[in-house]
N, C-alpha and C positions, 0 to 999 in steps of 0.2 A: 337476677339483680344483685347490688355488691352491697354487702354490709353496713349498716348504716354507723358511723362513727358517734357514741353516745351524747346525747345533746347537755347533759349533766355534771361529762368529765373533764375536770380542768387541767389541759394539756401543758401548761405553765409550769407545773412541777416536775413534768419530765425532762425541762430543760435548764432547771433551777439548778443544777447542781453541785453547784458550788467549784465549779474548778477553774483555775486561772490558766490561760491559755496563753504561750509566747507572742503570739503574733493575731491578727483578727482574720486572717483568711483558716488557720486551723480552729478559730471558733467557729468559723462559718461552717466549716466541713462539719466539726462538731454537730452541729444543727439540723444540717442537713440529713446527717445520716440518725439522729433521734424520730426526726419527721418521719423519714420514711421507714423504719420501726413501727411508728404508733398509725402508719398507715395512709398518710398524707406528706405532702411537699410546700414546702418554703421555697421564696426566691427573694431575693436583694432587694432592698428599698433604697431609701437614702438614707444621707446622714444627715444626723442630729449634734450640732457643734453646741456647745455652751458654753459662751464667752465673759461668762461672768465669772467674777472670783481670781485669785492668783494663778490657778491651777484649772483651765480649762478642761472640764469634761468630755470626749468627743466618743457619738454612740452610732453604731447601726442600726437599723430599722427592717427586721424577716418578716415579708407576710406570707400568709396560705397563697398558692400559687392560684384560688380559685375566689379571689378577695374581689377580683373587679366586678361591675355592676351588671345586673341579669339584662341583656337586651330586651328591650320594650317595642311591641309591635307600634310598627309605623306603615303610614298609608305610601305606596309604591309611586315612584313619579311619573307620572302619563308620557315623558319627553324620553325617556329609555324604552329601547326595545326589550329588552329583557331584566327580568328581575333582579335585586343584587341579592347576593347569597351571601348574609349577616348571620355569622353563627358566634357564640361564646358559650367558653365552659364556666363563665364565672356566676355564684352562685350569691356575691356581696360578703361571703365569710369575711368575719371580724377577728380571727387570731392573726396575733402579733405577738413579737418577743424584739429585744434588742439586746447588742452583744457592745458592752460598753469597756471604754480604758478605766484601768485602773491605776491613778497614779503611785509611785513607788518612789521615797525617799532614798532606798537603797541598791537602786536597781533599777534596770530596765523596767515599764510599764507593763501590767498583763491586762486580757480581755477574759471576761467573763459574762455569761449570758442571761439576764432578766426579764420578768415578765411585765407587761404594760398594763396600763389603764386608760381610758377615755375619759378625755381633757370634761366633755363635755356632762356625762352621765357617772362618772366614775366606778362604769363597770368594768370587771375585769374582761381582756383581751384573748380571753384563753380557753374559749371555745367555738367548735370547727359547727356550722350547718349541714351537710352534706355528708356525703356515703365516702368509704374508701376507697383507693385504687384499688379496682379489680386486674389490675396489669402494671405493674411498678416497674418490669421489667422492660415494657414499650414504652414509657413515661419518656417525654423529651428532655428530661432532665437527669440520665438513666443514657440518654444516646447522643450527650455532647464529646465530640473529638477533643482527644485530649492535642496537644501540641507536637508530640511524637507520633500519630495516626495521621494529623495534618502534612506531617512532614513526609509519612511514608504517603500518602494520598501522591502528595506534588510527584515524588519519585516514580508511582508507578502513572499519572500523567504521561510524565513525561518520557515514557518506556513505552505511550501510545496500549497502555489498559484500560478496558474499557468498563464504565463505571459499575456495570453488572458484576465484572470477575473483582473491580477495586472493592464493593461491599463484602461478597462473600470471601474475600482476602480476611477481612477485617472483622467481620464477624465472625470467622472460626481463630483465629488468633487473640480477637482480645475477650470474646464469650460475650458480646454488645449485640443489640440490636440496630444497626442504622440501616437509616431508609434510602433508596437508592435517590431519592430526590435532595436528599443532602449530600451525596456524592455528587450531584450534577451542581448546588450550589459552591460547594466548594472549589471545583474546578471552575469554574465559572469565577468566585473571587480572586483563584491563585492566575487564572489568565489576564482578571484583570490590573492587578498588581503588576503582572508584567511587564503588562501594557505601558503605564504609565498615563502618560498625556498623549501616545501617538493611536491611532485610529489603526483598523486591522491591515491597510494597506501600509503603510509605513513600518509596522512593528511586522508584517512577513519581509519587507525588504531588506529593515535590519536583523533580521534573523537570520537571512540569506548571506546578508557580506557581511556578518561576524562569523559565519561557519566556512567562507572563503569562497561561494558559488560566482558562479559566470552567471552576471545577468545581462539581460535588453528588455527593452521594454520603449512601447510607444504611447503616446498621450492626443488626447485630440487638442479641436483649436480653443476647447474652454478649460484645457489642460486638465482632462479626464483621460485616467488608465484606460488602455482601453486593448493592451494585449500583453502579456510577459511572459517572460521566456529565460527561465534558468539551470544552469545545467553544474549539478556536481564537481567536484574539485575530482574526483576517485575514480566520476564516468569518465571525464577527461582525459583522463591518464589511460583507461579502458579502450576508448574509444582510437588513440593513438595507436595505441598495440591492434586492434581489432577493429577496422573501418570499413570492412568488407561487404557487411549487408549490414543495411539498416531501416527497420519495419517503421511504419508511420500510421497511426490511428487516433482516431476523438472518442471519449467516452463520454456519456452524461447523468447527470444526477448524483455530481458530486461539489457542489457548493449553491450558496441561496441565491447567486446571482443567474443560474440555469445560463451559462459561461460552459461552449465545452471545454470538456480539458484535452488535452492532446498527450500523448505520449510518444517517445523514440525509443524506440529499442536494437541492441544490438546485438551479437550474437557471439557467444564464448566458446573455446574449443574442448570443453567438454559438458557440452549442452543444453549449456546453461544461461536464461537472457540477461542482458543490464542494463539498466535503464540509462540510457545517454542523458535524458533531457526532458523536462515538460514545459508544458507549455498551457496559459488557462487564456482563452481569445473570445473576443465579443462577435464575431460571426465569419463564419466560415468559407471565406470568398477567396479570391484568385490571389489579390492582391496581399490581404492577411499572410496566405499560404507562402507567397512569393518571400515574406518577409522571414517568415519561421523559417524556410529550406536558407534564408541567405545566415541565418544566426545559427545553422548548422554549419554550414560551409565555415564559417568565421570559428568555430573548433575546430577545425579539419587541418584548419590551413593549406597547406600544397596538394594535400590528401587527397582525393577522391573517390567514394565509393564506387564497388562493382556494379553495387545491385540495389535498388531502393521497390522495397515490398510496401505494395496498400491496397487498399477498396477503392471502387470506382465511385472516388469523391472529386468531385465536379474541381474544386478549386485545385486541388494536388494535380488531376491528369494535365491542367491548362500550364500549371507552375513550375512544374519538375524540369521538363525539357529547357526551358530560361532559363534555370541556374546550378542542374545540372545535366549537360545535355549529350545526347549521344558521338560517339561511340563511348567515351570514356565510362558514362554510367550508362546502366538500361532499367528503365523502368517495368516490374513486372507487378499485374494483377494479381488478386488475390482468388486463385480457384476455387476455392470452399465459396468463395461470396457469389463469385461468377457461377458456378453449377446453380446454387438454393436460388437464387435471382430467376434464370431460367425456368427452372422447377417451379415455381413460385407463377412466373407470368404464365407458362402452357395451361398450370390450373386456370386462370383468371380466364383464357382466350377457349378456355374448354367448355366453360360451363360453371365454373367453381366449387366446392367441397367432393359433388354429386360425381363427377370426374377426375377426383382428387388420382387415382389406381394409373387412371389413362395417363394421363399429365405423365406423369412419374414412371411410365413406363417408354412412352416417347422418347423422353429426355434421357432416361437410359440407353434405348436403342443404338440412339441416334449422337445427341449433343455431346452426352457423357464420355461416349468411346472415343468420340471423336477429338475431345480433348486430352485425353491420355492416349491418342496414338501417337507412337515415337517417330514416325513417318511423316511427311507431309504429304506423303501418298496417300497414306490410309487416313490422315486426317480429312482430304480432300476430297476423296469418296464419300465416306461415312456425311458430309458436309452436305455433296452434290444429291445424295440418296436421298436424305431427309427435304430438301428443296423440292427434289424432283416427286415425291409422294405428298407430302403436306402442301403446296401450294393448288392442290386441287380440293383436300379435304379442310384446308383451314389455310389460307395466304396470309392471316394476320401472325399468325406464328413464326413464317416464314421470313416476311418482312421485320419482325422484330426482330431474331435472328442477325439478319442482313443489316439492319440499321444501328441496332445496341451493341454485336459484340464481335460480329465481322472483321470491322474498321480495326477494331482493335485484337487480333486473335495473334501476334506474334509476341503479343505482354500477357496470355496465361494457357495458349495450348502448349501444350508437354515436347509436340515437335520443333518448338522454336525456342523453348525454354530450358531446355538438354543440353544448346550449347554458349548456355551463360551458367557465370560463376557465382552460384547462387546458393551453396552450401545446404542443400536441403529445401530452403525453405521458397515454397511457391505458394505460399498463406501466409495469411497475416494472423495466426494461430497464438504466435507468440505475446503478439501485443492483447491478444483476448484476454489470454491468461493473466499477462501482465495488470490490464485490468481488472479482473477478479480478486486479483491478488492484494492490489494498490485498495480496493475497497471494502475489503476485511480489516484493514490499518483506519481505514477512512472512520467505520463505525456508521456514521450520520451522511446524510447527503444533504445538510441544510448549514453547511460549518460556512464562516467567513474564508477570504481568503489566508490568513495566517493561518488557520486552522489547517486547512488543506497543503500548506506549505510544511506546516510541522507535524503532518500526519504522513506527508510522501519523502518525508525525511527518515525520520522511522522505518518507512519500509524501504528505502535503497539502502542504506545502514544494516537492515536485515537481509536485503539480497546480497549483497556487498559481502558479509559472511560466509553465504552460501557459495557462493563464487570462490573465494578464497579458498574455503575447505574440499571442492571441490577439485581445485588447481593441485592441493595438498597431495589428494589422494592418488592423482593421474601421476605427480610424479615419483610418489613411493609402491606404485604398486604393479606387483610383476601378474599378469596376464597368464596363463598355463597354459591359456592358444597359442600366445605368439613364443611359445619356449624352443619351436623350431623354424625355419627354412619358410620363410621371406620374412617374415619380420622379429627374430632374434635381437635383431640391433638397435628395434627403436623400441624397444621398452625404455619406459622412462625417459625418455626422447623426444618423442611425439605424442600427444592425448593420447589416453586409454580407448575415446572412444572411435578415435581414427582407426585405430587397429583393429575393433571390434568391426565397424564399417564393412573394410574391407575384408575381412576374413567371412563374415557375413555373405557378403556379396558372392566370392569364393563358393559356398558349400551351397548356395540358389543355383549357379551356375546349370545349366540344361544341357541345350544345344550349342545356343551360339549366344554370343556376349555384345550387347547392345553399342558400348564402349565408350557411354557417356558420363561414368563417373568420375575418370579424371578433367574433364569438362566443369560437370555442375559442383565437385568436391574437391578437385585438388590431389585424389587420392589413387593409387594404381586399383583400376580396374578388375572385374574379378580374371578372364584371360591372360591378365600377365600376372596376376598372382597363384594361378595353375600352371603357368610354366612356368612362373620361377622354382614351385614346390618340384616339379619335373628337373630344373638343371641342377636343383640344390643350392639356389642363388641366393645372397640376399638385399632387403631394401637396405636402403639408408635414408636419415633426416631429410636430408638435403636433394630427397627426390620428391618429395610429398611439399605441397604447398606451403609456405609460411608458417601461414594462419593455423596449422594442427602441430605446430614447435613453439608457438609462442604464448610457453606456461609459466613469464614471470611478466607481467604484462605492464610492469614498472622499467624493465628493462629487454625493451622489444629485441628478438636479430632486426640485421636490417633489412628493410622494408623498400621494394620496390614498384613502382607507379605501371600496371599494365594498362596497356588501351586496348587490348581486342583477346578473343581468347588463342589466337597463332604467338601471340607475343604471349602470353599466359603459360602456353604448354613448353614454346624454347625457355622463358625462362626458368621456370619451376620446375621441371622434366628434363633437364640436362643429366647428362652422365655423371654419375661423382666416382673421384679414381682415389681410391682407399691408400690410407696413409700406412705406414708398415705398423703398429699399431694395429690398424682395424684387420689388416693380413695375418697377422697373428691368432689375431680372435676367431678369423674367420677359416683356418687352417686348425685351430680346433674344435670347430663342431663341422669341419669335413666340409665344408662350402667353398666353391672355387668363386671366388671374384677379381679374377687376374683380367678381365675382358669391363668392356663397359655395360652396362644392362642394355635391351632391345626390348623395344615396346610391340607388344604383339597385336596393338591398336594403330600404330604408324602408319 
């Protein structure tokens, strides 16, 4: 128990002391800082104006912080469910003091501090009932922000910190105690100053077209939001340069409206995703979808992707082919989803947990091979085996099979998906991450909409970065693999990790070379980067796809529209006939490229 403050000693003369003070907020502090000395705390009263006389007198009024009335039990009202939880620290103390003007015929006015009496008894004012702080240091008057905390608060806000790391910011810097529940009120008033008068839908819209974003956005017939779709000023430019694949997925439990959110992603040539676009939609039907692929397109312009990667979401499979439709795009499934799927229903049709081993060894067998065969031989085998064995020991597995993933097996088996231009990616992996990512910034999954707009601003802003630095490095940096014979020449030319790719692919090389990565990549194959190292040959830019040259992505090369992958491989896999220039170079590291190159995949 804390010291009880003596009930004898009159606190009045410690604040007597006679000093005249410039202004009344330095007598306040004055005051303040005696109190909490002698072991207790004042707080502001009112003022006491006296308008009599030539020379009006105008005073302060400090009470003990614990003056108000002790709550007095009351009978609970039968119409509430639950009780109210009525607490006070106040104890009825009667100190007081006041810090009054002093007028000056020669000078500015000073304040000075006095002690009081009651009007009524005329005793003095100037002693405490109650015990000391035993914690002055936790005292709420001890853990007010000052105006420069406030302002670093808004700052780091607005840098998307979250109120955990904004306290312990602030308490190792200013040696304070604040509680993180005064961080969430602060942020909480500096949003709503924002605000103004606009509501969170309005003040994320104007957020978005003072930062320069592409919006749309649809409303029903009682003129309620009821889907929006905004995309970056920076993805745009991104997406221009880079429109090759683009991943499509919904996330949830990231706003209070339980609204999924959708993300676009696209793919950079040195491995890295960008967010094209979000999207937050009230239900996830054919028609909504129809509308979000038509507000991609309408960034695109003339554009059209190769490849559009997703999960087998009902509204995207029905939507994709109407607005972007084959041969020009081809839609592929997401494997990772497609295999667990499988895996997932064999347990259900087996028995469940108790055959969790069987399940999973099935699917192995059978479905899993059969989707990474690069054959449609071997995938058609593997297909017809499992039919022909399971439709006597389980038909329902067989028929699921045949009716879920059949129909659709040239959007995620490996032998149909080897020869589209799909740069790796046959998951929707990216966009996982993406959301993992997007909800580390997020903090809360219960934010309004502007919250969620100015939290996914923040992190493209941060990926935006990463991308940059990444471009940075692919073109400053010399490779030690590629320092001889076939790729000499695109150092610094082409991504870093193109090069890697393919040289990769090179030193796996076995028996024989499949010869579908200039197909799914764009890039020479591991077979003709063996016989090139064999003629002493080497690549050039201008034989590799585009998309693995286009490292300033504000200022794309030019870009041309394929519809099939025959038109894919003439275009991009053409001969390039070295200027005297590149003959020279290539005449001193001993490489003859007086011939055109010959594709050992032809």
């Amino acid at each position: 128990m804390s010291e009880l403050l003596p009930a004898d000693h009159d606190y009045t003369h410690e604040f007597e002391n006679g000093i005249h003070y410039a202004s009344v907020e330095l007598a306040e502090l004055a005051a303040r800082t005696i109190a909490q000395q002698c072991g207790f705390f004042i707080v502001r009263g009112s003022w006491k104006p006296n308008t009599a006389g030539q020379n009006p007198v105008t005073a302060l009024c400090m009470y003990c912080d614990r003056s108000s009335r002790i709550v007095k039990s009351y009978k609970p009202d039968p119409t509430k469910e639950t009780r109210e939880n009525i607490s006070s620290k106040g104890t009825g103390c009667q100190f007081q003091i006041c810090i009054k003007e002093v007028w000056q015929k020669d000078g500015p006015n000073t304040w000075v501090m006095v002690g009081v009496t009651s009007r009524e008894t005329g005793a003095n004012r100037g002693f405490h009932n109650h015990e000391k702080v035993l914690y002055p240091e936790h005292h709420r008057h001890n853990k007010q922000f000052s105006e420069a905390e406030k302002e670093r608060l808004r700052l780091m806000r607005k840098a998307g910190v979250r109120p955990n790391q904004q306290k312990t910011t602030l308490n190792t810097e200013g040696g304070v105690h604040h509680d993180i529940k005064q961080m969430y009120n602060i942020n909480s008033k500096t949003r709503l100053d924002e605000m103004g008068e606009m509501d969170a839908i309005q003040f994320a819209l104007h957020g978005a077209e003072h930062r320069g974003y592409h919006i749309c956005l649809q409303k029903d017939s009682n003129n309620v939001l009821t889907n929006l779709f905004f995309a970056h000023p920076t993805s745009i430019q991104m997406l221009h340069a880079w429109p090759y694949v683009i991943l499509i997925d919904s996330t949830y439990k990231t706003n209070r409206y339980g609204w999924p959110w959708v993300e676009i992603i696209g793919v950079t040539p040195v491995k890295k995703n960008f967010n094209i676009a979000c999207a937050i939609i009230k239900q996830e039907t054919k028609e909504t979808y129809e509308w979000l692929l038509r507000c991609i397109k309408g960034l695109l312009g003339d554009t059209v992707p190769n490849v559009i990667v997703t999960d087998k979401e009902g509204g995207l499979l029905a939507s994709i082919p109407v607005v972007f439709p084959l041969p020009h795009t081809v839609h592929l499934l997401c494997l990772w989803h497609v295999n667990n799927c499988v895996k997932q229903k064999f347990e259900v049709l087996l028995g469940g947990i108790a055959k969790r081993e069987v399940a999973h060894a099935v699917w192995k067998k059978y479905f899993d091979k059969a989707a990474w065969s690069w054959t449609q031989e071997g995938f058609l085998q593997k297909i017809n085996e499992f039919e022909r064995v399971w439709t006597v020991k389980n038909k329902k597995m067989v028929d699921y099979v045949r009716g879920e993933w059949l129909p659709h097996q040239t959007m995620w088996a490996m032998c149909y998906t080897n020869h589209v231009f799909h740069l790796g990616n046959t998951s929707s992996n990216r966009v996982e991450s993406s959301h993992s990512s997007f909800k580390t910034f997020l903090v809360s999954g219960r934010g309004a909409i502007d919250t969620c707009f100015a939290k996914n601003h923040n992190y493209m802003e941060h990926q935006f970065l990463e991308v940059v630095n990444e471009l940075h490095k692919s073109l400053n940096r010399n490779l030690s693999r590629a320092i001889e014979a076939p790729c000499t020449f695109l150092r610094r030319v082409v991504s870093s990790e193109a090069i890697k790719l393919m040289l990769d692919g090179a030193a796996e090389l076995k028996d024989s070379c499949a010869c579908h990565f200039q197909m799914t990549h764009g890039l020479k194959c591991a077979c003709q980067i063996v016989q090139a190292k064999e003629e002493g040959r080497q690549f050039y830019a201008q034989e590799l796809h585009v998309f693995w040259r286009t490292l300033d992505y504000k200022n794309p090369p030019r870009q041309q529209q394929v519809s099939d992958e025959i038109e894919l491989q003439r275009e991009h896999f053409v001969p390039w006939e070295p200027d005297a220039r590149d003959a020279e170079r290539a005449t001193t590291v001993g490489a003859s490229n007086s011939s055109s190159p010959k594709f050992a995949c032809d």
